[in-house]
C-alpha positions as CSV (number, residue, x, y, z in Angstrom):
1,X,-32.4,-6.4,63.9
2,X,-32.9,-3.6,66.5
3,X,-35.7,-4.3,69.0
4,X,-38.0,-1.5,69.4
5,X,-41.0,-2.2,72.1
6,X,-42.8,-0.2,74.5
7,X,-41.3,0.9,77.7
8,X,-44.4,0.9,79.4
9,X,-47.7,-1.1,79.5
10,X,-50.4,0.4,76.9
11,X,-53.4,-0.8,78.5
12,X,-55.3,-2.5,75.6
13,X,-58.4,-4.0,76.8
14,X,-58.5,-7.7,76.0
15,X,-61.4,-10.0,75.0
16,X,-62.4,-13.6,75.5
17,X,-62.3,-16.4,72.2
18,X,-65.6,-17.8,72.8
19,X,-64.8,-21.7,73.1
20,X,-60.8,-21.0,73.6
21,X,-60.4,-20.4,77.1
22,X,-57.7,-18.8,78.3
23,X,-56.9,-16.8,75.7
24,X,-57.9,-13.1,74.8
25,X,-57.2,-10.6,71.8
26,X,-56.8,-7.3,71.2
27,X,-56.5,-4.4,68.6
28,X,-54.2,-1.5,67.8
29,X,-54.4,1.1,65.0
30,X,-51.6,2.6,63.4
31,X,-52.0,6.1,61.7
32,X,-49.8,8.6,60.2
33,X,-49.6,10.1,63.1
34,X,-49.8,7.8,66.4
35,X,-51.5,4.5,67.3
36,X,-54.6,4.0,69.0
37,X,-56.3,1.5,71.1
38,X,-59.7,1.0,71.9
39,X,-61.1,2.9,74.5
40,X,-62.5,0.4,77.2
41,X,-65.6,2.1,78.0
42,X,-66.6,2.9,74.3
43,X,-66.6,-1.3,73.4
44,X,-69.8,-3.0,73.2
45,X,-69.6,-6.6,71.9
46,X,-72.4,-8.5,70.8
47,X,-72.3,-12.2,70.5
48,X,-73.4,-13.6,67.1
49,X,-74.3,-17.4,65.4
50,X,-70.3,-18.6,65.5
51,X,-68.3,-16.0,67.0
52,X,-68.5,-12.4,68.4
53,X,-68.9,-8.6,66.4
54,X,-67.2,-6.1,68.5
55,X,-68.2,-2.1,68.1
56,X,-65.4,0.6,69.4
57,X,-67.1,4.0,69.0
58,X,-63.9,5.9,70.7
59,X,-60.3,5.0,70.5
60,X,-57.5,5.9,72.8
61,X,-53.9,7.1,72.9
62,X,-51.4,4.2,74.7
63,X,-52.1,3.9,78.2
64,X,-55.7,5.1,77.9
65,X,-55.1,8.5,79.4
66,X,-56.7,10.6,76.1
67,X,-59.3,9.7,73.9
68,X,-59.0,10.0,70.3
69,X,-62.1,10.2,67.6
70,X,-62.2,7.4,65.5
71,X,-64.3,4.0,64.6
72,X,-63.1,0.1,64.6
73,X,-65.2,-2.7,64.2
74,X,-64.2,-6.4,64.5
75,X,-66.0,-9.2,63.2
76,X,-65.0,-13.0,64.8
77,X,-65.9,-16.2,63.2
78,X,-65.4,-19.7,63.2
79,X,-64.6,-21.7,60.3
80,X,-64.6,-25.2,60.7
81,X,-62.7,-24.8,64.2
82,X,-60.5,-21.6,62.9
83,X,-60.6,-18.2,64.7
84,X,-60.7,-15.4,62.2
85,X,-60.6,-11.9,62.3
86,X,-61.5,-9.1,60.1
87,X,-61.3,-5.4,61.3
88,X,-61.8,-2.1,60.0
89,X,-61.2,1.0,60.9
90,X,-62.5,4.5,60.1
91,X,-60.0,8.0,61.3
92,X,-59.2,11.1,59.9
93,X,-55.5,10.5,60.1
94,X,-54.1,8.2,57.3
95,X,-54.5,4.8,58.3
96,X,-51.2,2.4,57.7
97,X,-52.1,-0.4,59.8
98,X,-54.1,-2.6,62.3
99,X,-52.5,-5.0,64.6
100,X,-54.3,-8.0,66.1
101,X,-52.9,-9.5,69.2
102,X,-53.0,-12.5,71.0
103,X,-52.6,-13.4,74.2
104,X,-52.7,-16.6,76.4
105,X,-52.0,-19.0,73.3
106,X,-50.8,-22.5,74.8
107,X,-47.5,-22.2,76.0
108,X,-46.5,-26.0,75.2
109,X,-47.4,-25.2,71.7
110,X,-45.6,-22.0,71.7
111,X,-42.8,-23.6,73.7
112,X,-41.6,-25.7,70.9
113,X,-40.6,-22.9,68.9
114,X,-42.0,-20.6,65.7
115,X,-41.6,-22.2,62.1
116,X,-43.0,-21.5,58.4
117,X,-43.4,-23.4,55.4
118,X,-39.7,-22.9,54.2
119,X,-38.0,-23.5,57.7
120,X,-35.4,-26.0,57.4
121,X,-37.1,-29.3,59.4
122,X,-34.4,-29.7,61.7
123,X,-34.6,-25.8,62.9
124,X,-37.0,-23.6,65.0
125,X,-37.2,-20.2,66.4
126,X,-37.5,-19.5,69.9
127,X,-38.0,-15.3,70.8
128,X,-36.0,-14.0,73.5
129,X,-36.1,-10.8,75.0
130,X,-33.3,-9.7,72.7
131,X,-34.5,-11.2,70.2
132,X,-38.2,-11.3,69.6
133,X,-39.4,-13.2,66.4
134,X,-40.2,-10.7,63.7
135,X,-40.9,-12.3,60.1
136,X,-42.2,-9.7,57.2
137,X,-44.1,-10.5,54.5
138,X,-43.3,-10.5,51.5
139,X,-39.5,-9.4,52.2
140,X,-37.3,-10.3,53.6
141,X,-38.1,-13.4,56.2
142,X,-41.5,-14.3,55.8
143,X,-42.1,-15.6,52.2
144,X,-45.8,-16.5,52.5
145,X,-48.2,-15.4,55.5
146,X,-48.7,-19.1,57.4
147,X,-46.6,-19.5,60.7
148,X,-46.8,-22.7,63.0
149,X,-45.6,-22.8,66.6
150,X,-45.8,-26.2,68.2
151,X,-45.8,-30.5,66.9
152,X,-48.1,-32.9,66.3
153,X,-49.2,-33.0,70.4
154,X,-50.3,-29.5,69.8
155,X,-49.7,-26.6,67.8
156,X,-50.9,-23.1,66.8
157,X,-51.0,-21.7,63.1
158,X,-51.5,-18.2,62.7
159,X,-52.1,-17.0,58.6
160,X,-53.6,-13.8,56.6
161,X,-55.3,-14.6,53.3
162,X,-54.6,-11.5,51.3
163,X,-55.6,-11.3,47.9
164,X,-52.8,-8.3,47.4
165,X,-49.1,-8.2,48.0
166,X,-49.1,-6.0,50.9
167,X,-46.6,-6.0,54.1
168,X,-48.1,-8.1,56.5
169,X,-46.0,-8.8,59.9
170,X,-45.4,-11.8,62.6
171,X,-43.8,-10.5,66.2
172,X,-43.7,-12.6,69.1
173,X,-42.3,-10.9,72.1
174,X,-42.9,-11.6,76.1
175,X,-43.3,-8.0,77.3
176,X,-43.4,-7.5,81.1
177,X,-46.9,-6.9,81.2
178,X,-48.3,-9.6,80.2
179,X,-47.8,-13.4,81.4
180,X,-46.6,-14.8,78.8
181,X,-45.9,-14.7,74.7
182,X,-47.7,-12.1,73.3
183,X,-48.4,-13.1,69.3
184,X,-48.9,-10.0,67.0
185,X,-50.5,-10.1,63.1
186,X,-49.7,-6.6,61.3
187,X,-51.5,-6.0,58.5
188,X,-50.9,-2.8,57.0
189,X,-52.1,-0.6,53.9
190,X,-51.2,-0.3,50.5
191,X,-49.2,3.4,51.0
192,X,-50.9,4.4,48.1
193,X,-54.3,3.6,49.7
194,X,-53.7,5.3,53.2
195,X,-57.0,6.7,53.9
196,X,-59.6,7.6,56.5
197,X,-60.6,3.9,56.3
198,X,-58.9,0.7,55.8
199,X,-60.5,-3.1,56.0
200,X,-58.0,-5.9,56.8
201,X,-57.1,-9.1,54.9
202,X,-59.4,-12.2,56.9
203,X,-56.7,-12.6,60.4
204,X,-56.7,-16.8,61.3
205,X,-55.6,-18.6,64.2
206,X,-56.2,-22.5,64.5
207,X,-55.3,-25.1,67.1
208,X,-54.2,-27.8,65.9
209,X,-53.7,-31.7,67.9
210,X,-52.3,-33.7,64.9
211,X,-49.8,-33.2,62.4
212,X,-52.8,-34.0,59.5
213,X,-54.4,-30.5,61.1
214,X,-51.8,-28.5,60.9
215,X,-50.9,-29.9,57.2
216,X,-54.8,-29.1,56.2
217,X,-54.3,-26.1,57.5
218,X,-51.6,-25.0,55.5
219,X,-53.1,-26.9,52.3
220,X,-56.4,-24.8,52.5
221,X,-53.5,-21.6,52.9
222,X,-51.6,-22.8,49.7
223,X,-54.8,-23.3,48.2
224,X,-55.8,-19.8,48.9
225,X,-52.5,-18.3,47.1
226,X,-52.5,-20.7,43.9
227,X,-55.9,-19.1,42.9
228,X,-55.4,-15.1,44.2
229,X,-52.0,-15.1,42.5
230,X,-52.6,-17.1,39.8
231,X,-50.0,-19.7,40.5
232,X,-49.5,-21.9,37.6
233,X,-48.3,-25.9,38.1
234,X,-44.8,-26.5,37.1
235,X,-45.4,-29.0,34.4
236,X,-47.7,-27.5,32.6
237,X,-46.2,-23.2,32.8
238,X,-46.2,-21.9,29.4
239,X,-43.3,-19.8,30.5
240,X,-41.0,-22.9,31.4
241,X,-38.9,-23.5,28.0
242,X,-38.7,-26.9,27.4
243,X,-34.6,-26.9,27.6
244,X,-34.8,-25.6,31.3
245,X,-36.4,-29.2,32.2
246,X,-33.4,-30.9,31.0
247,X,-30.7,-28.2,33.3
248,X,-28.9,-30.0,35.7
249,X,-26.2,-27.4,36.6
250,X,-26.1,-23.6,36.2
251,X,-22.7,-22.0,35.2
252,X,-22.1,-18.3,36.9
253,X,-19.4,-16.8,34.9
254,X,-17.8,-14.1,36.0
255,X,-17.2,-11.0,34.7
256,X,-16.0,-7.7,35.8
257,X,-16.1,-6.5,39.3
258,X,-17.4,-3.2,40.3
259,X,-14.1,-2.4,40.8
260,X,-12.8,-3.1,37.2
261,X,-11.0,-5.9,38.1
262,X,-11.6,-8.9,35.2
263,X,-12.3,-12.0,36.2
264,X,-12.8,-13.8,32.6
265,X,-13.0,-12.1,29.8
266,X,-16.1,-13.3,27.0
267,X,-13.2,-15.6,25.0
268,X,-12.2,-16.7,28.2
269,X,-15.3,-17.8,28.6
270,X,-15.7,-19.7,25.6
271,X,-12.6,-21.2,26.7
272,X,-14.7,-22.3,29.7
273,X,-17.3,-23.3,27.7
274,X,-15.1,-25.8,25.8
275,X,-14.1,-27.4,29.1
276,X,-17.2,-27.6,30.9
277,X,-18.8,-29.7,28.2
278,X,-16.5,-32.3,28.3
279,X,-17.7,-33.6,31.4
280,X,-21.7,-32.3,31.6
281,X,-23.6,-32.4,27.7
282,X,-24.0,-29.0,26.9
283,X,-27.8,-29.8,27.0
284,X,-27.6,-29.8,30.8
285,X,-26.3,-26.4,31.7
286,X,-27.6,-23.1,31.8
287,X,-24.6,-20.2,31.4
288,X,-25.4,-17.6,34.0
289,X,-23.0,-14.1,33.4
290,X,-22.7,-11.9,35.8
291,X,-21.1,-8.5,35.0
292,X,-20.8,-8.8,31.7
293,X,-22.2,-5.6,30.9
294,X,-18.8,-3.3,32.4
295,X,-18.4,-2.8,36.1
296,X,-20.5,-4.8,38.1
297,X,-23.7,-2.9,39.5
298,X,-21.8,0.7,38.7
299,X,-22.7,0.5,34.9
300,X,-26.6,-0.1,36.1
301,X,-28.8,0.6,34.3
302,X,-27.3,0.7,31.0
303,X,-26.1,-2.7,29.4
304,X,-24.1,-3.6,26.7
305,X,-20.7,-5.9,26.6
306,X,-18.4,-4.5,28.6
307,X,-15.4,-3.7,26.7
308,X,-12.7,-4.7,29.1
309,X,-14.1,-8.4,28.3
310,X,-13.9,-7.7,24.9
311,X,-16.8,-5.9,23.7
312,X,-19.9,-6.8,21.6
313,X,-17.7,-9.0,18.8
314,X,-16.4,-11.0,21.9
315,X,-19.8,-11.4,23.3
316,X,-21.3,-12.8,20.4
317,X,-18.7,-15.0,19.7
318,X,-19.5,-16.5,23.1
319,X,-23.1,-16.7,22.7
320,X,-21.9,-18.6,19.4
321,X,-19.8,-21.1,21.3
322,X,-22.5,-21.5,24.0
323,X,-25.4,-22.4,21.5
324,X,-22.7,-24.8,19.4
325,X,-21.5,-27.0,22.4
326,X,-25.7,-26.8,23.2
327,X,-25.9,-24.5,26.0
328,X,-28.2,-21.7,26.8
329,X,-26.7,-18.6,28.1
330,X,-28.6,-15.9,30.4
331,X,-27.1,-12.4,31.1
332,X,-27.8,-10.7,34.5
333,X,-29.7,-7.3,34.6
334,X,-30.5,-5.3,37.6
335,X,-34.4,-5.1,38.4
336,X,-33.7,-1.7,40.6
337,X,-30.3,-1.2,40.6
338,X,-29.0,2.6,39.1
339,X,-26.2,4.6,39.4
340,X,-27.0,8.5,40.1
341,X,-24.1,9.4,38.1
342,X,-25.3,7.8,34.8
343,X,-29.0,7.7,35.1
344,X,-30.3,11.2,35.5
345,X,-34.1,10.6,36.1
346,X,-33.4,8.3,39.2
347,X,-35.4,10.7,41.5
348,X,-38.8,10.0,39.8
349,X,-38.4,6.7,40.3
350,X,-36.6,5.6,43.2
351,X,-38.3,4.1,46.0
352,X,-39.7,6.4,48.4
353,X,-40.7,5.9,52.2
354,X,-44.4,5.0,52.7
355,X,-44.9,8.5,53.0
356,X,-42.8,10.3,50.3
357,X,-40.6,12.1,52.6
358,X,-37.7,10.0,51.4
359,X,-35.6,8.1,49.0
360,X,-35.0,4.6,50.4
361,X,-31.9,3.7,49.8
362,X,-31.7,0.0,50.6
363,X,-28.6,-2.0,48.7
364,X,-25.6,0.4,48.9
365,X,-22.7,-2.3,49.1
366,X,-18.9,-1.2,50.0
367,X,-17.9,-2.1,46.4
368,X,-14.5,-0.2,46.8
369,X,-13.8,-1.1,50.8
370,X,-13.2,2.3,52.5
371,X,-15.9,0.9,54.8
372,X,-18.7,2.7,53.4
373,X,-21.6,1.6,51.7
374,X,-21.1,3.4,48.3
375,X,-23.7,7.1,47.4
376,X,-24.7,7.1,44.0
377,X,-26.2,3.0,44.4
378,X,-30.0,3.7,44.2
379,X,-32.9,1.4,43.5
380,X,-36.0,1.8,41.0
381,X,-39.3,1.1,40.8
382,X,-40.3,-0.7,37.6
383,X,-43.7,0.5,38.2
384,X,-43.0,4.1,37.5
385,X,-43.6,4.0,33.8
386,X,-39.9,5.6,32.4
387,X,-38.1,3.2,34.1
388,X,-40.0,0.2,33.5
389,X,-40.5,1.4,29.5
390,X,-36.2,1.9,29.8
391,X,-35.3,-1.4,31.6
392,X,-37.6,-3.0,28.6
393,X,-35.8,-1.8,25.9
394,X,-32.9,-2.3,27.5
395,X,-33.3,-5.8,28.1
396,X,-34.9,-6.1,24.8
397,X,-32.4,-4.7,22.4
398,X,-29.6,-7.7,24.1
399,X,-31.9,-10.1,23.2
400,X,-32.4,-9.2,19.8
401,X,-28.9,-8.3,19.2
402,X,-27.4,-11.5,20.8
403,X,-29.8,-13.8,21.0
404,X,-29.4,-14.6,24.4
405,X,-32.1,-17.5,25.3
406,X,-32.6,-15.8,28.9
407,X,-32.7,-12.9,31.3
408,X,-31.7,-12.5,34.8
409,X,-33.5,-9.8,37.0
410,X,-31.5,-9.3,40.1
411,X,-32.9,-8.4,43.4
412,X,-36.9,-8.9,42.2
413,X,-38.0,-10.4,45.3
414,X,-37.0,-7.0,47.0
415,X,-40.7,-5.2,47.6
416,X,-41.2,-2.1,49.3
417,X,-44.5,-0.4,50.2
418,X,-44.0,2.7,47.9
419,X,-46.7,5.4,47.8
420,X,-46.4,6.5,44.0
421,X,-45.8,3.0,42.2
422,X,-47.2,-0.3,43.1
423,X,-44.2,-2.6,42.6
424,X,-45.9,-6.1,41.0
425,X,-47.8,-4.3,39.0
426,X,-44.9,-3.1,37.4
427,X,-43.3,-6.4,37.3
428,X,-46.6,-7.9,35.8
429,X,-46.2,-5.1,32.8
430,X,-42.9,-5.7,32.8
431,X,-42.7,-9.4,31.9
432,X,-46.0,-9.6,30.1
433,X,-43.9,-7.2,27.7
434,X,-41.2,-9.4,27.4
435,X,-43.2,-12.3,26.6
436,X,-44.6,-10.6,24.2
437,X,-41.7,-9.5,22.1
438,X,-40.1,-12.6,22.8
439,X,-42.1,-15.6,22.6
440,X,-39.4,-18.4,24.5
441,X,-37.5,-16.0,26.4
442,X,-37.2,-17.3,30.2
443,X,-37.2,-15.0,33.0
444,X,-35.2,-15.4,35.7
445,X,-35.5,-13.8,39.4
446,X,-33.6,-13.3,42.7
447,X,-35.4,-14.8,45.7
448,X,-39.0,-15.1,46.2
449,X,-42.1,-14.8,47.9
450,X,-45.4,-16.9,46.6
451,X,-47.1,-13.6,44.6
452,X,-43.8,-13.8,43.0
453,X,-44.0,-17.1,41.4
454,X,-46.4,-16.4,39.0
455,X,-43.9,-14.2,37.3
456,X,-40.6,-16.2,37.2
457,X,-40.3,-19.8,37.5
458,X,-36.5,-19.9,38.3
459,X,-34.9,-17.8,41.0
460,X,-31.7,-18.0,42.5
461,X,-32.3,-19.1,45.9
462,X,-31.4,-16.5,49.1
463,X,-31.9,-20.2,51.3
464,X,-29.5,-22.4,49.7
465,X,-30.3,-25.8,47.5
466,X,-30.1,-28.1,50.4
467,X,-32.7,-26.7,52.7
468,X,-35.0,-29.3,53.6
469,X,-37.8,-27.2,53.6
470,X,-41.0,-28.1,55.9
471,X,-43.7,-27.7,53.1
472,X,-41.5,-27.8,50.0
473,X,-44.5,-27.6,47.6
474,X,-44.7,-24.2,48.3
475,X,-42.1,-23.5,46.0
476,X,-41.8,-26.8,43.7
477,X,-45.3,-26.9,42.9
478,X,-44.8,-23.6,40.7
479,X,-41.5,-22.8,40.2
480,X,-37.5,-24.1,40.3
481,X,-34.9,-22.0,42.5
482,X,-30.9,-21.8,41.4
483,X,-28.1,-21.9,43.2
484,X,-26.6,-18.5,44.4
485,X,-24.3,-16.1,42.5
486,X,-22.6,-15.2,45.9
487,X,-21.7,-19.0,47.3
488,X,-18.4,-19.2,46.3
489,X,-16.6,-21.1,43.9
490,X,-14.6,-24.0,44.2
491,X,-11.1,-23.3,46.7
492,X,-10.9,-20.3,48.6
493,X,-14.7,-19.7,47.8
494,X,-14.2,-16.1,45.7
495,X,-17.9,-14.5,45.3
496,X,-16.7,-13.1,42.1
497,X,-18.6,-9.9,40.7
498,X,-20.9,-10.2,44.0
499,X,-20.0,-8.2,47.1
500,X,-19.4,-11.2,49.9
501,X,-15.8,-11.8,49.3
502,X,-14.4,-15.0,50.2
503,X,-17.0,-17.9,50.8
504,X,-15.8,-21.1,51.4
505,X,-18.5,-24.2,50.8
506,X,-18.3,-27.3,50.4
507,X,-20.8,-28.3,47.2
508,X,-24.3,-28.8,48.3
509,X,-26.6,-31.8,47.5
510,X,-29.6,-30.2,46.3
511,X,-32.8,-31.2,47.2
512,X,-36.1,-31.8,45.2
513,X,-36.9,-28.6,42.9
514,X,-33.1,-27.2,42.9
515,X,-30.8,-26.6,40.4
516,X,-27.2,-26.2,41.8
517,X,-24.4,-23.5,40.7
518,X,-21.0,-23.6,40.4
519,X,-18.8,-20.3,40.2
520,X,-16.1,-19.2,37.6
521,X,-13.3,-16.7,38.5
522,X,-10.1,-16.1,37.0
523,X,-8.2,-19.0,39.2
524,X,-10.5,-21.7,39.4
525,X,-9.8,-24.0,36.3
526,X,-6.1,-23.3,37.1
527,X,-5.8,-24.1,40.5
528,X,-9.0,-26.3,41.6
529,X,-9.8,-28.7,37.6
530,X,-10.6,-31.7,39.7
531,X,-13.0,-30.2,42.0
532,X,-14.9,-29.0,39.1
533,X,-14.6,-32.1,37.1
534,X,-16.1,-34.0,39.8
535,X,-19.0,-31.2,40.4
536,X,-19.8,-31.3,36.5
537,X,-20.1,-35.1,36.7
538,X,-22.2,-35.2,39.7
539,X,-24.6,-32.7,37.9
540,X,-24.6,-34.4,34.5
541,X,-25.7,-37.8,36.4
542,X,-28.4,-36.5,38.6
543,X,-32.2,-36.1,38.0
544,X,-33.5,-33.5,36.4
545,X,-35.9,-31.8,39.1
């Protein structure tokens, strides 16, 4: 992460918590076109029943040297001893964002270090000047908006209860300015919304003395989330086919590189199949196939059997063999993925910067190692309504042909703020759809964020299945995550189809709520039988989660 700050001090005028002493906040405003402060002598704030409601008739450019038209209000509350925030602004350049900041927060609190419900409980961060904290919600570090810094002698917890999936941000920095941590909340616009005027999700900060405060506090935050995304409880999801209860181990056969290097072909598989199931009922295992459909990630997105495996016959015998020895078997399919050289209307729906003036190109691996991330690797919007209505029928028309019992969407828990096409609604269309035409069918995801559970109640897991995370119920409560296709399999660690390479790992214990993986490539029954054995057995004799 580069670190971009300020190289001199803006000047924001700073204003008391009534019954926090000590510590002060602030506003910026973000536009098209510049940010904004308030201008000092254009505040007038007004103390009301529980809290404060501040008026800025004026805003000014950084430093306060020039003054700038434009309109911010800020109302502050208590509720039940939390501090929260809600501003709106009014200018005539499009508004992105508003930025709360606070300064002065207890520095034995923030001394203990930063952490969020799915931090490991044996790890915390601690910002330096290199390396500030920044967490974004919902992609890629901060999968729901709740932070904690401190323990149970004292602690702060900083949240934004949004009813939308917007980006939301968490930077804590120590600029030379001030005296100590500055603590930033972002929350910025639907691009598709930027306007003259723009209202912000309710801001919250709570001090916390025990560890039962700062576990109500991010209770009445998960409570918030379960109803404004619709979160459904794990036992009773009507999307949850009852033979994904029973899966103790998921099977990632590979198939064919992006390269065009083989590394099983679909009777190969069987083969595997046939092995497998001697030592883990076939009851108990979910086949996951990645590249099946050709060249891994270069035939997106178009998918049939790739014929260097052996082509549709081959396939279905496979999906034969798997449903005999009483597994269920799940191809992969790329949410966003596209090659420009096969898909022609990939402008239309690729994702664009918040502004439209360009084409985000975002996972462009180095399939083919000349050290360069490779051109024509561009990713979609499945709310634009030609792709989505494509990736249907393409997804679709396998399970009707094959009978395949699941579907893998890679890289769904990849959001971007794009101006033209709001991305979960498309995913909502999207898997509504499929539940529709296929009454059974489970839908599987890569990583997630909490909006994202209500749409797929397995996802391979960016965090590993042994993380003990601090609030674990923010995933387990609604959904199930699978091991990785990239940790690598048994010996040298070979990714397979994925782009890591070699990744040796010992296998993981998987905690409460995880389903572990195990990896298939062209050398592992050959060279490393035992090992698998031994990981099939410990699978087969575990709980089901």
């Amino acid at each position: 992460m580069s670190v971009n700050n300020l190289s001199f001090d803006p000047h924001d005028p700073l204003y008391d918590i009534p019954g926090l002493p000590g510590v002060q906040w602030g506003i910026q405003v973000f536009t098209t076109c510049n940010f904004y402060s308030l201008a000092a002598d254009n505040v007038q704030v007004a103390a009301t029943g529980d809290g404060v409601h501040l008026t800025c008739s004026q805003l000014s450019w950084a430093g306060q040297h020039q003054r700038s038209e434009g309109r911010v209000e800020v109302e502050l509350h208590v509720e039940d001893g939390v501090f929260v925030w809600t501003v709106q602004a009014r200018h005539h350049e499009p508004i992105k964002s508003i930025k709360l900041m606070l300064w002065g927060l207890p520095e034995s609190a923030l001394a203990k270090g930063w952490w969020q419900p799915t931090t490991d409980q044996k790890d915390v961060f601690h910002p330096t000047d290199n390396a500030p904290l920044l967490w974004r919600y919902p992609w890629p570090e901060w999968l729901t908006a709740w932070a904690c810094a401190g323990d149970a002698n004292l602690a702060i917890c900083v949240s934004i209860r949004d009813p939308e999936v917007r980006a939301k941000r968490l930077y804590v920095f120590h600029p030379p300015y001030a005296p100590g941590e500055v603590v930033e909340l972002v929350c910025e616009q639907d691009a598709a919304r930027w306007g003259d005027h723009f209202v912000t999700p309710p801001m919250r900060l709570h001090v916390c003395k025990s560890t039962a405060e700062i576990d109500a506090d991010f209770a009445a935050h998960q409570a918030f989330i379960e109803t404004a995304f619709k979160l459904r409880r794990w036992e009773s999801r009507p999307d949850v086919p009852a033979w994904l209860r029973n899966t103790r181990l998921v099977l990632n056969l590979h198939g064919q590189h992006w390269t065009g290097y083989v590394f099983n072909t679909f009777d190969r598989m069987a083969e595997t199949l046939r092995f497998i199931t001697q030592y883990i009922p076939g009851d108990q295992l979910l086949v996951y196939i990645p590249g099946w459909e050709g060249r891994y990630y270069f035939a997106y997105p178009y998918y049939q059997p790739g014929e260097a495996m052996g082509g549709a016959p081959a396939f279905k015998r496979l999906v034969t063999t798997a449903h005999d020895l009483g597994t269920k078997v799940m191809p992969m399919f790329g949410m966003h993925g596209a090659n420009t050289q096969l898909y022609a209307d990939w402008r239309q729906a690729a994702f664009n910067s918040r502004t439209s003036g360009y084409v985000r190109f975002v996972n462009f691996p180095d399939w083919d190692n000349d050290r360069f991330g490779e051109d024509d690797q561009v990713f979609l919007n499945p709310g634009e309504p030609a792709y989505r209505s494509h990736l249907l029928e393409q997804v679709s028309t396998i399970v009707n042909d094959y009978q395949v019992d699941g579907v893998f969407l890679d890289t769904s828990a990849c959001w971007f703020n794009d101006p033209r096409y709001n991305l979960v609604e498309g995913y909502r269309l999207l898997t509504d759809e499929l539940h529709r035409r296929h009454p059974g069918l489970l839908i599987a995801g890569e990583g997630w964020y909490d909006a994202l559970l209500n749409f797929f109640p397995v996802n391979q897991s960016w965090l590993g299945v042994d993380r003990n995370y601090r609030y674990p119920q923010i995933l387990t409560r609604y959904a199930r995550a699978l091991g990785h296709l990239a940790e690598g399999t048994p010996g040298a660690g070979s990714t397979g189809v994925h782009e890591g390479g070699f990744h040796p790992a010992a296998p993981q214990k998987p905690t409460f709520g995880h389903i572990p993986s195990l990896g298939i490539v062209d050398d592992t029954l050959s060279k490393y039988r035992a090992t698998v054995i031994q990981i099939c057995k410990t699978a087969a004799g575990s709980n089901a989660g």
